[in-house]
N, C-alpha and C positions, 0 to 999 in steps of 0.2 A: 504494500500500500504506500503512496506518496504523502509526504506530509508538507504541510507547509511550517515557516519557522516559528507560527505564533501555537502550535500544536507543541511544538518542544519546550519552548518558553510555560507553557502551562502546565508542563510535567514537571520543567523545575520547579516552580514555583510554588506547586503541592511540597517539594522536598523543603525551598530554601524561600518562604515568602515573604514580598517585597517589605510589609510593612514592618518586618522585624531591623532591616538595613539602617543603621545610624545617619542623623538627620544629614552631618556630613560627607556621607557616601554617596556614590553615583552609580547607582546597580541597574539592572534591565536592560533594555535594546540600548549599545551605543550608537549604531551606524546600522545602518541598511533598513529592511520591511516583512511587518510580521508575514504578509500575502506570500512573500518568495516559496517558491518550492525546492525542500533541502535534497540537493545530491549526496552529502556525505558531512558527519560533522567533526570539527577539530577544537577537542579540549586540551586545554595550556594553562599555566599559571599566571603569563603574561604577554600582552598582544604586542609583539616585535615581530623584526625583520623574519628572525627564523621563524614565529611561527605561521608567519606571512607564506614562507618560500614552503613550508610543509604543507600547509591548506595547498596549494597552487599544485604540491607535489603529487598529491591524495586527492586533488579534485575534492577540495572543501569547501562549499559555499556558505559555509555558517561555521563561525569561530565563537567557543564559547569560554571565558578566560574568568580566573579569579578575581583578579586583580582589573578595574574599571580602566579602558582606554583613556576615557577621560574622568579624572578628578573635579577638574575646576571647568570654568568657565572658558570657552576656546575665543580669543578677540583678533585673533589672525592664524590663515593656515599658511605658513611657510613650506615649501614642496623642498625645501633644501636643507630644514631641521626636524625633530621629532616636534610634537607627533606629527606635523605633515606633510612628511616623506609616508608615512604608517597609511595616513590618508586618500593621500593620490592611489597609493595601491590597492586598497580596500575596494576604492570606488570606480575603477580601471576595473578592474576584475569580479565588479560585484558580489562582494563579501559580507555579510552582514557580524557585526561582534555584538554579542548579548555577555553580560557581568552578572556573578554572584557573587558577592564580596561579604559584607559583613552579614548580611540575613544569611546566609552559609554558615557563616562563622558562629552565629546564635541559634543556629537551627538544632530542633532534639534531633536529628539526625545527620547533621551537619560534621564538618571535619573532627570538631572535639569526640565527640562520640563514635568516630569512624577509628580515629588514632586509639580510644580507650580499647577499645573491642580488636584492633590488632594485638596492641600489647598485651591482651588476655588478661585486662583486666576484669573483677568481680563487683557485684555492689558497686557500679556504676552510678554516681548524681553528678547533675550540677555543680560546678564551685562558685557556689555565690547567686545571687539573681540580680540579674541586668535588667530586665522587661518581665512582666507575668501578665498572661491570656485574659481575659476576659469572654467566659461563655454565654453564648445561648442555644436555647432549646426549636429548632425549626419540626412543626407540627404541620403534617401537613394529609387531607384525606383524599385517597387514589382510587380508582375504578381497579380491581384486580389485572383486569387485561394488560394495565400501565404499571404495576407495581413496581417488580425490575426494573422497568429503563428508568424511571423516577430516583428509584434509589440509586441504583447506579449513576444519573446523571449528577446527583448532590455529592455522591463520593467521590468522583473526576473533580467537580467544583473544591473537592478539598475539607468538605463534612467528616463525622464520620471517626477519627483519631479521639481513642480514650488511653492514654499514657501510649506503648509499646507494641497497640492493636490498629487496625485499621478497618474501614468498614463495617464499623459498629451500628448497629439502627437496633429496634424494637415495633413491632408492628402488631396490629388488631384489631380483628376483623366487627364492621359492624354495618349501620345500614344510615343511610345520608338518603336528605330528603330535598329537594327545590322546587321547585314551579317557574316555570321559562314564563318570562314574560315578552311582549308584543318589542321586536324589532333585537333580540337576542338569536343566535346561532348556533341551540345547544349541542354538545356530542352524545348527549344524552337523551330521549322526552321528544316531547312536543309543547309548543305555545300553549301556554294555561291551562296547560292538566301537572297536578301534582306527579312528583314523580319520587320510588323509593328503589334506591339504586344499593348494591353490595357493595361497601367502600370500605379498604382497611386503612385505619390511621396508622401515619408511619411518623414514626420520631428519631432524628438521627442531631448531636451535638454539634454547634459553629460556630467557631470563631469566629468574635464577634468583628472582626477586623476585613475578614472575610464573607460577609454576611450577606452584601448587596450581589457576591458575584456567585453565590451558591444559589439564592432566592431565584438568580433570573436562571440558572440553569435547569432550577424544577421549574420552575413556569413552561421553560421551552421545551423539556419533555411531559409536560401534561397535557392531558388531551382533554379538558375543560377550558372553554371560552372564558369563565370566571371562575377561577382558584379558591378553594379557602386553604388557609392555614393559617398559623398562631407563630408567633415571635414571643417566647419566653424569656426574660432574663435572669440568669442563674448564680448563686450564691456558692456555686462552687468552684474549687481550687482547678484554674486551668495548668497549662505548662508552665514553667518556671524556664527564661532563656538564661543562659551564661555561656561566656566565652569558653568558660575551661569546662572539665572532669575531672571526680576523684573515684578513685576508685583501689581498691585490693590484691596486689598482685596477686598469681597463684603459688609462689612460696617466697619464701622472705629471701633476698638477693644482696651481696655486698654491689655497694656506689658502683662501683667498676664492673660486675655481671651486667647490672642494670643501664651504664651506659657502655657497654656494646650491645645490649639488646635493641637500645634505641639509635643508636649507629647502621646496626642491619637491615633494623623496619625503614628507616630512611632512606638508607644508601648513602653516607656521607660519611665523609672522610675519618672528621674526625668532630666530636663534641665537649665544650666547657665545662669545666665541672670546677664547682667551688663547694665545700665539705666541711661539717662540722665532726663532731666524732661522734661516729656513727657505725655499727656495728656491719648490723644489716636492717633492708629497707622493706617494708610491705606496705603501709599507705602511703599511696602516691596523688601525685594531680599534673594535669597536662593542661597547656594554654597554648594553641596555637598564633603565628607572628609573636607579638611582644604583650605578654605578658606582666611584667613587672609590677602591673598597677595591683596585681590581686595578691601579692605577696601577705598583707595582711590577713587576707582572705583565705587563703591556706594553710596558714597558723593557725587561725581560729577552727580551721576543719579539722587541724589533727595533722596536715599531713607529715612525711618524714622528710620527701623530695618534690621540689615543683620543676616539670620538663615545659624551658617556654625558652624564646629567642628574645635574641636585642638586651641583654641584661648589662645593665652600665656598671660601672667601678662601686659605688653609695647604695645602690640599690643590690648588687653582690653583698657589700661589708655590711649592712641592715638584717639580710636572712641569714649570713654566714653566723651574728649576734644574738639570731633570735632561734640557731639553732633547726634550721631549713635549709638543706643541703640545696644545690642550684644542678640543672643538667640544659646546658645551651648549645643546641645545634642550630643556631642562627634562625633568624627571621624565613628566612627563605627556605631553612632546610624541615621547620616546624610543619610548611605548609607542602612541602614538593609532593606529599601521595594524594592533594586535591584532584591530581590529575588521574587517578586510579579508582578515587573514587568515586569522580562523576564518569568517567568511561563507563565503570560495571554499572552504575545507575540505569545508564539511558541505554546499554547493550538490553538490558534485562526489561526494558519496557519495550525496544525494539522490537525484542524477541517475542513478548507476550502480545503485543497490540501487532505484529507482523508489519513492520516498519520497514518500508525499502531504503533502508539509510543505511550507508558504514560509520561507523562509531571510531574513530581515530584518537589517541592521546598523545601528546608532544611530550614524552622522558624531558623533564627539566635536568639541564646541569647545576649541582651545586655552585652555587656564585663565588664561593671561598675556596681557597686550594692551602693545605700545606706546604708551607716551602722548610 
């Protein structure tokens, strides 16, 4: 089946959505149109030359990068400096680049959580909360014949997620009543006879953030001229977002086991370590890019070690004091398996929706070398 690019945008989007991205990020479509139809896609960390010449290589017309083409505001495009040398080529070749940047980054299923579940860790939370959900309850009553596509269409929309589950609804059968009145066009009845139809109520949980684009997805699979449903608002505890993870190793590791573990899961050369005395380690916490600011935040969790990039000189002598071993494979080298795992993301949606698209990833180089 051919997709177009705003059909992949919407897949990620269930994973990494937009409204969790910090107010100073620049996530979603940089360049190009959601209409395009994708020949094949190229995820990267970050949109350069190379990964210009690998789309071009692999026949990619949709580059999908971590890191946002554009940060700021663009007030000239220069064809003989970055980014608009990046530009001209993009648009030469018709390229479209879409960003997941920090809503990735806070997403419950996002890089922190991808890196936890490598490293085999246990007792997986949060470190800290950045953002917390806000639910409601979408009630809504269907003709049997529509039940599935209804449900179905609210769960594409991104309904539906209760912690670690997906596709969660509650449904019950009962009987719905109307009467068409003069210059209506029902799917049901006739003009001014009561009518009593089998209708199950279906209840599935939505983000409230997300709310307007689940609403218009069950409308468009219902086959009622006038809808009912209910907008509930809920008192209960949604997701909690944060940067990092803590979690449990599966046995207790000296500093040095645990960073070459994190050396191999990466692929990097070599990793920082700053040390207090310390035996061996079992709670841990992870922060993908730079972490530093939650330093606090993982003291108070308990942890032994925090694995996160960009750790300065004061901000090392702080945890080294307060007894918080440090494990730093740079900024760059925290984030380099983004590329692995939005590849297996969208292979695997690919594969289930039967997507004529190849799914490509750009192996980042680590930016640092040992000399």
């Amino acid at each position: 089946m051919k997709v177009k690019n705003g059909m992949v945008f919407d897949r990620l989007e269930v994973l990494a959505p937009p409204y969790l991205a910090e107010t100073w990020d620049n996530t979603g479509l940089q360049l190009g149109a959601k209409d395009q139809t994708v020949e094949a896609v190229l995820i990267t960390l970050d949109v350069d030359d190379r990964a210009v010449d690998m789309a071009l290589e692999v026949g990619a017309n949709l580059i999908i990068s971590h890191h946002p083409l554009f940060f700021n505001g663009v007030k000239t495009i220069d064809y003989e400096s970055l980014p608009g040398r990046l530009i001209k080529r993009l648009i030469k070749h018709d390229i479209t680049v879409y960003s997941a940047h920090t809503n990735l980054d806070l997403a419950p299923r996002g890089l922190s959580q991808y890196l936890a579940l490598e490293l085999g860790l246990s007792n997986i939370k949060p470190l800290g909360t950045v953002k917390s959900q806000q639910l409601m309850k979408l009630v809504v009553f269907v003709p049997e014949t529509h039940l599935d596509k209804v449900r179905q269409a609210v769960n594409d929309a991104g309904a539906g997620f209760i912690g670690n589950y997906r596709d969660c609804s509650f449904r019950s059968p009962g009987v719905g009543t109307f009467r068409p009145l003069e210059g209506s066009q029902p799917f049901l009845g006739s003009t001014g006879i009561l009518e009593e139809v089998a209708e199950y109520r279906l209840e599935v949980i939505v983000p409230a953030e997300i709310l307007s684009r689940v609403v218009q997805s069950m409308i468009g699979a219902h086959p009622y001229e006038e809808v009912a449903y209910d907008l509930i608002p809920l008192n209960n505890s949604g997701e909690t977002y944060s940067y990092g993870r803590q979690g449990d190793l599966p046995e207790a590791l000296t500093l040095e086991e645990l960073a070459g573990r994190v050396k191999n899961l990466l692929g990097v050369e070599y990793v920082a370590v700053s040390s207090p005395e310390l035996s061996r380690v079992k709670k841990i916490c992870l922060v993908p890019g730079s972490g530093a600011s939650m330093i606090k935040t993982a003291l108070q969790a308990g942890c032994q070690v925090m694995i996160t990039g960009d750790i300065k000189y004061h901000e090392a002598r702080e945890a080294l004091e307060s007894g918080l071993a440090l494990i730093d494979p740079g900024h760059d080298g925290m984030e380099l398996l983004v590329v692995d795992m939005l590849t297996s993301f969208l292979e695997e949606i690919a594969r289930n929706e039967n997507w004529d698209v190849k799914i490509h990833g750009l192996k980042e180089e680590y930016l640092w070398r040992k000399l």
